[in-house]
C-alpha positions in Angstrom: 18.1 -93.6 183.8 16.9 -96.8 182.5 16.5 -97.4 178.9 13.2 -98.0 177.8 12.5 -101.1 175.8 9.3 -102.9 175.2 8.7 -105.6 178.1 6.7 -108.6 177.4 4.7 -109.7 180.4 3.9 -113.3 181.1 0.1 -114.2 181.5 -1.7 -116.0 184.4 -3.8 -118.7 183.9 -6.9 -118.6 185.7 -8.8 -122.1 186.2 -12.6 -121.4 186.3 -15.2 -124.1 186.4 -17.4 -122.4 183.0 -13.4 -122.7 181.5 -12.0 -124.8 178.4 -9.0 -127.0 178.0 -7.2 -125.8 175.5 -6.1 -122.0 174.6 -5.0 -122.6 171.3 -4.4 -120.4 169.1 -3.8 -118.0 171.3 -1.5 -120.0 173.4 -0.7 -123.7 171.9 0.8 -124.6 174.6 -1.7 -125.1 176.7 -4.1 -127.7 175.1 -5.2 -131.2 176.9 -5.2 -129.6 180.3 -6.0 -131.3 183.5 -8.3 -128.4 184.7 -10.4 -126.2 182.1 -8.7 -122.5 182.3 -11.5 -119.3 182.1 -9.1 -116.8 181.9 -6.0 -115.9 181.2 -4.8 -112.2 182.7 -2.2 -110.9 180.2 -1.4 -108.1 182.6 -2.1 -109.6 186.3 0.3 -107.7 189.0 1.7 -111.1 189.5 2.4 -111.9 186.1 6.7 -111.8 185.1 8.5 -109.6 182.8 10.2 -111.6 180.4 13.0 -109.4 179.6 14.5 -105.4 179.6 15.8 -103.9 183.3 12.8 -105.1 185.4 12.8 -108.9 183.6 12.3 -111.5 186.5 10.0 -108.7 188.5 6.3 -109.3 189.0 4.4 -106.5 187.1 3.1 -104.6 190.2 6.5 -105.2 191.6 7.8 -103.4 188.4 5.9 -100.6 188.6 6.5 -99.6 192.0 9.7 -99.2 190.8 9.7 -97.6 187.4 10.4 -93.9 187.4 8.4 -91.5 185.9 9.8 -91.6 182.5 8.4 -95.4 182.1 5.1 -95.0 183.6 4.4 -91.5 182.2 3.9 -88.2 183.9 0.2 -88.2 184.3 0.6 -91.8 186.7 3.7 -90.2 188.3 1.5 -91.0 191.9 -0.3 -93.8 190.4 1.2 -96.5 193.7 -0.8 -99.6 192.1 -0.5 -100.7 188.2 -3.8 -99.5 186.8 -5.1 -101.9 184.3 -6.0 -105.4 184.0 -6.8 -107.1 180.4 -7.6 -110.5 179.9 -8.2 -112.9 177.7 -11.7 -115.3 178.5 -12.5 -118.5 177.1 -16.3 -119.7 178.4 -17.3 -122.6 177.6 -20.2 -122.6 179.8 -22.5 -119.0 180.7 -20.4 -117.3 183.5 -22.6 -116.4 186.3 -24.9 -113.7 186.3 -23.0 -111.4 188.0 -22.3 -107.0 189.2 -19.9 -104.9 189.7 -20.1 -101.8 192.6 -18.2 -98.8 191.3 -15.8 -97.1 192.7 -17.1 -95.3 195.4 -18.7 -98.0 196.9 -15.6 -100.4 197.0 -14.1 -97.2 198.2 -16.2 -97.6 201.5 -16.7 -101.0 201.5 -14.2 -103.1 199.9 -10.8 -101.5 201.2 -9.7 -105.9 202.3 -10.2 -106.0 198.2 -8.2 -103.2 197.0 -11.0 -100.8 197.4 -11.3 -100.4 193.5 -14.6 -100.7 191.6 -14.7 -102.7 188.2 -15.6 -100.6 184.8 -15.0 -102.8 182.0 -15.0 -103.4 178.0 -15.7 -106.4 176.1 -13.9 -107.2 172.7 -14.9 -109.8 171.0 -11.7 -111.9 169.7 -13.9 -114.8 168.0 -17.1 -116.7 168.1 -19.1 -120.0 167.6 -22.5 -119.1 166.0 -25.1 -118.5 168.9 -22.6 -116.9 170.9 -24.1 -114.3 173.3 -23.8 -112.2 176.1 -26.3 -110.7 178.7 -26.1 -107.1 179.3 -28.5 -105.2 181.3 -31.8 -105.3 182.0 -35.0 -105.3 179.3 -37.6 -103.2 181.2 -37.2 -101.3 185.2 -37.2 -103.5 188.0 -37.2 -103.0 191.8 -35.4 -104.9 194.4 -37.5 -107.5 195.8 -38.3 -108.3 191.5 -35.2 -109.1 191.1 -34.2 -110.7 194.5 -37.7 -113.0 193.5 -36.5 -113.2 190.1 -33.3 -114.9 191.4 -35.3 -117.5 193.6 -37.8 -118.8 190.8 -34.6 -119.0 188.4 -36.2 -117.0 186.1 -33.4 -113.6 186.4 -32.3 -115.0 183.0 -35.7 -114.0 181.4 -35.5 -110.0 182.0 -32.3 -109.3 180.8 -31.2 -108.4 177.5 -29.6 -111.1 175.2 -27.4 -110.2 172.5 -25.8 -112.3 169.9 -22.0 -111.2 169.5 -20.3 -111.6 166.4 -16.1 -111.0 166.2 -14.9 -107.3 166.3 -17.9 -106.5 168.6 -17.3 -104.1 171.2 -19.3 -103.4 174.3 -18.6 -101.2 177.1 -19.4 -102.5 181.0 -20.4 -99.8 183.4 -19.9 -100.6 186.9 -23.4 -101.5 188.1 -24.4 -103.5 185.1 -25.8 -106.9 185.6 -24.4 -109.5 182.9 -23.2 -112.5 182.0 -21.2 -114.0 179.2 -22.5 -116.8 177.6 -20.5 -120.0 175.6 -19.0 -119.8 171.8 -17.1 -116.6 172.1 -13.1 -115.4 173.0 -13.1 -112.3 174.8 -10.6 -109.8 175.7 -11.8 -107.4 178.6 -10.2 -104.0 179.2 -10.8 -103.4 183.1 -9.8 -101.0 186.3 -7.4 -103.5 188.2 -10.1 -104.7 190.6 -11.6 -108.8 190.8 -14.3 -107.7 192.5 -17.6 -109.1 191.6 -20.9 -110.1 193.5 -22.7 -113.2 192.0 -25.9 -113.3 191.5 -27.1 -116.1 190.3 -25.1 -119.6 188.7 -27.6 -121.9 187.3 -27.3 -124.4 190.1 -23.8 -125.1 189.6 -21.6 -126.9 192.0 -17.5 -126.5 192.9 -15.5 -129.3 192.2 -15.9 -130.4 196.2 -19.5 -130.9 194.8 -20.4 -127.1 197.0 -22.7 -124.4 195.2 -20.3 -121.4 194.7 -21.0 -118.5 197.0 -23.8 -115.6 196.1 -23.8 -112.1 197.0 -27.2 -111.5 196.7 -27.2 -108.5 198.9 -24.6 -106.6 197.7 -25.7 -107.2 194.6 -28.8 -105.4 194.7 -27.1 -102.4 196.5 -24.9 -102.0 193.5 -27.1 -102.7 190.3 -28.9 -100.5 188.2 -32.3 -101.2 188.2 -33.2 -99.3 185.0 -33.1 -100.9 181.5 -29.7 -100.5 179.6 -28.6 -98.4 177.0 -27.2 -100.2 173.7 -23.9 -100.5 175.2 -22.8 -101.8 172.2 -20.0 -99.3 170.9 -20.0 -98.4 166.9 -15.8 -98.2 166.5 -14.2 -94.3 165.4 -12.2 -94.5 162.7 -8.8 -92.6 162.9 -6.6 -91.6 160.3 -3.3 -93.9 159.8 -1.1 -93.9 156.8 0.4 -97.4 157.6 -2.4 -99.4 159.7 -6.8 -99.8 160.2 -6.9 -98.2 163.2 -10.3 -97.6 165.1 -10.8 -96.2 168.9 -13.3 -98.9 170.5 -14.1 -97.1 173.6 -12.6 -94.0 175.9 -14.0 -93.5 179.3 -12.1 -91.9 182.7 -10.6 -95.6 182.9 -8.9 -96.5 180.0 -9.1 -96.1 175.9 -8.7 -98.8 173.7 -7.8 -98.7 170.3 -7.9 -101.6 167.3 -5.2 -101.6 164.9 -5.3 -103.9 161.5 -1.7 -104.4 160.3 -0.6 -105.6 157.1 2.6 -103.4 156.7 5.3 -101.8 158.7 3.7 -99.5 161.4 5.0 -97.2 163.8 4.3 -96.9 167.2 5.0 -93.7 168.9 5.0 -92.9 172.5 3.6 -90.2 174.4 5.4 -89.1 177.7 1.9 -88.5 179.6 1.3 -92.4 179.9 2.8 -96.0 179.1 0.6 -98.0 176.2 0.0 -101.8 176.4 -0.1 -103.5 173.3 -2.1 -106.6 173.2 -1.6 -109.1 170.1 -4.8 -110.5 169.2 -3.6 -112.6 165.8 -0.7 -112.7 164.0 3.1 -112.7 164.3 5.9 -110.7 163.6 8.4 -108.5 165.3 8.8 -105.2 167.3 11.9 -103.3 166.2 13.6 -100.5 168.3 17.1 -98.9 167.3 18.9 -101.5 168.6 17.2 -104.9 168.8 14.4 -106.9 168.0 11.2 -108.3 169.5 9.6 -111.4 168.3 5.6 -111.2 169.1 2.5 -113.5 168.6 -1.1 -113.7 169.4 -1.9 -114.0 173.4 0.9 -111.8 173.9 0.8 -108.3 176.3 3.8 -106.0 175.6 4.1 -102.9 178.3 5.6 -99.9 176.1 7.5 -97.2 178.5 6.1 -93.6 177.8 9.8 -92.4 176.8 10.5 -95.4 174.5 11.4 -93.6 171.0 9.3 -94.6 168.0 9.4 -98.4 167.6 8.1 -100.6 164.3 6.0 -103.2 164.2 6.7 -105.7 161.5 4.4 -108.6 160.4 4.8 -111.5 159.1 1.2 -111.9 158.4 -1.3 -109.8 158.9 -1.9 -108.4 162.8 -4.8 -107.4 164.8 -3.8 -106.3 168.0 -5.1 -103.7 171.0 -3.6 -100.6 172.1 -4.6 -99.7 175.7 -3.4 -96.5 177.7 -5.1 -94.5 180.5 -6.2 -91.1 179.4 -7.1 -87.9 180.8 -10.7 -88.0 179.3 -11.1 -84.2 178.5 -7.3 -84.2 176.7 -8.8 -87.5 174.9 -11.8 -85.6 174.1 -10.3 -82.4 172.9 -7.4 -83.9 170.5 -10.2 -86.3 168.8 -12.3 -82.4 168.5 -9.1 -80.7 167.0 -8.7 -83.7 164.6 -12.4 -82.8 163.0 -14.4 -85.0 164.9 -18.0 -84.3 165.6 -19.9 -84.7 169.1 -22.0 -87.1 167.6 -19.1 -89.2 166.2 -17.2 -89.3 169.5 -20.7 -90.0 171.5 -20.0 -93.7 170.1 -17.0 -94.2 171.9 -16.3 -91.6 174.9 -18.0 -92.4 177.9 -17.3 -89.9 180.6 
């Protein structure tokens, strides 16, 4: 048996035209950089463990080799690491842009992974003006949209939202958007980097090329229909040593927000490993026999039999806790704790 420890993973830097040159905070060491960086994936397959039994192993490398007691009983048969979370730094919009769901990358996308893209949004911090474009204002049909694209004017029927930090907003697969400058967000996502572009305000590659559209495919996938608020109104849970608030649960993932300012405990649950992503401050994870330095930027993979660990800060921590549910045991423990449907309507998505 291998002893569960926490494992720090080690991001991947993604370079993206809309990017920035320097991460800092959230890494200082990468400032002044020859490139700007749009993302940076905090739990890419190919990202390193830094230390415990699988340190040196790329993450999906890891997991194809972690027994059940690591990865949890309910991923037992899971053969690819489920999540992806990332950090994103625009300084430019991001394209307008879909993703198909599931089904359809099922049948069409198998060269991709054959995985659909569901996603959140968290908002980490933000310039005033930030905003995002989520959905559509009124119904549209195909050739609206496919002539909305060629007279530049898609921008114009969808919905723009100013964001403000601690926003949350959930993503459905099928769900035209883009994300505008002024913002950090970390996105909670199926594993999956696929995503048809729609439209990219004229832009041009650094070879002086337009980048590709997937017009087509596009419209196959998108909802047509204007959006629900998919802004999500955090659940408040009971804690005796931390803020903690449940942002969103759907069949993908659940996300939770903790606010530390004291020593917290972090318990494991041997149905599933938990990710814990630092979003600001510093401190250090304790198990029984050693201790973890952590800081913001940083992605921590927790094994579903690691014993209770504490989380000590030095200052005062904001970080996520991720996990893949079963959405019906999510939605019944929240009911037994007291919960009304009308409470966990803000936050479950099935």
């Amino acid at each position: 048996m291998l002893e569960p420890v926490p494992s720090r993973i080690e991001p991947i830097f993604s370079p993206r035209i809309w990017g920035t040159r320097s991460l800092a905070p959230y890494f200082p060491d990468k400032t002044n950089l020859a490139e700007p960086v749009g993302e940076a994936w905090v739990t890419a397959r190919e990202a390193s463990i830094l230390n415990g039994p699988f340190a040196g192993l790329a993450l999906g490398n890891a997991w194809q080799r972690m027994p059940v007691d690591w990865r949890g009983t309910r991923l037992a048969n899971t053969p690819d690491f489920p999540l992806l979370v990332k950090f994103i730094f625009p300084e430019e919009k991001l394209s307008i842009q879909v993703h198909p769901n599931d089904a359809y990358a099922a049948e069409h996308e198998q060269a991709a992974g054959g995985r659909g893209k569901t996603e959140m949004w968290h908002i980490v911090s933000n310039r005033p003006c930030a905003e995002i474009l989520l959905g559509f204002k009124a119904p549209i049909t195909q050739k609206e949209l496919r002539d909305s694209i060629a007279h530049h004017t898609i921008e114009d029927l969808l919905v723009h939202r100013w964001v403000s930090s601690g926003d949350t907003y959930f993503v459905p697969a099928g769900t035209i958007h883009a994300i505008g400058p002024g913002s950090v967000i970390c996105e909670v996502q199926e594993y999956s980097d696929l995503t048809y572009r729609v439209y990219d305000f004229g832009r041009v590659d650094s070879a002086g090329k337009p980048r590709e559209l997937h017009i087509d495919k596009a419209l196959y996938v998108a909802s047509l229909q204007p959006t629900e608020n998919l802004k999500r109104s955090p659940l408040a849970l009971h804690s005796p040593d931390a803020n903690k608030h449940l942002l969103v649960g759907c069949d993908f993932f659940a996300t939770e927000r903790w606010d530390c300012h004291k020593m917290t405990f972090i318990e494991s649950e041997a149905e599933q490993f938990q990710l814990i992503v630092i979003l600001e401050g510093s401190g250090k994870l304790h198990d029984s026999d050693e201790s973890y330095p952590f800081r913001s930027g940083q992605a921590w993979f927790l094994p579903a039999s690691l014993p209770t660990i504490l989380l000590q800060p030095d200052q005062p921590t904001s970080l996520l806790r991720v996990f893949v549910p079963d959405y019906r045991t999510l939605h019944h423990q929240l009911r037994s704790l007291g919960f009304e449907e009308s409470a966990l309507a803000r936050v479950l998505v099935s």
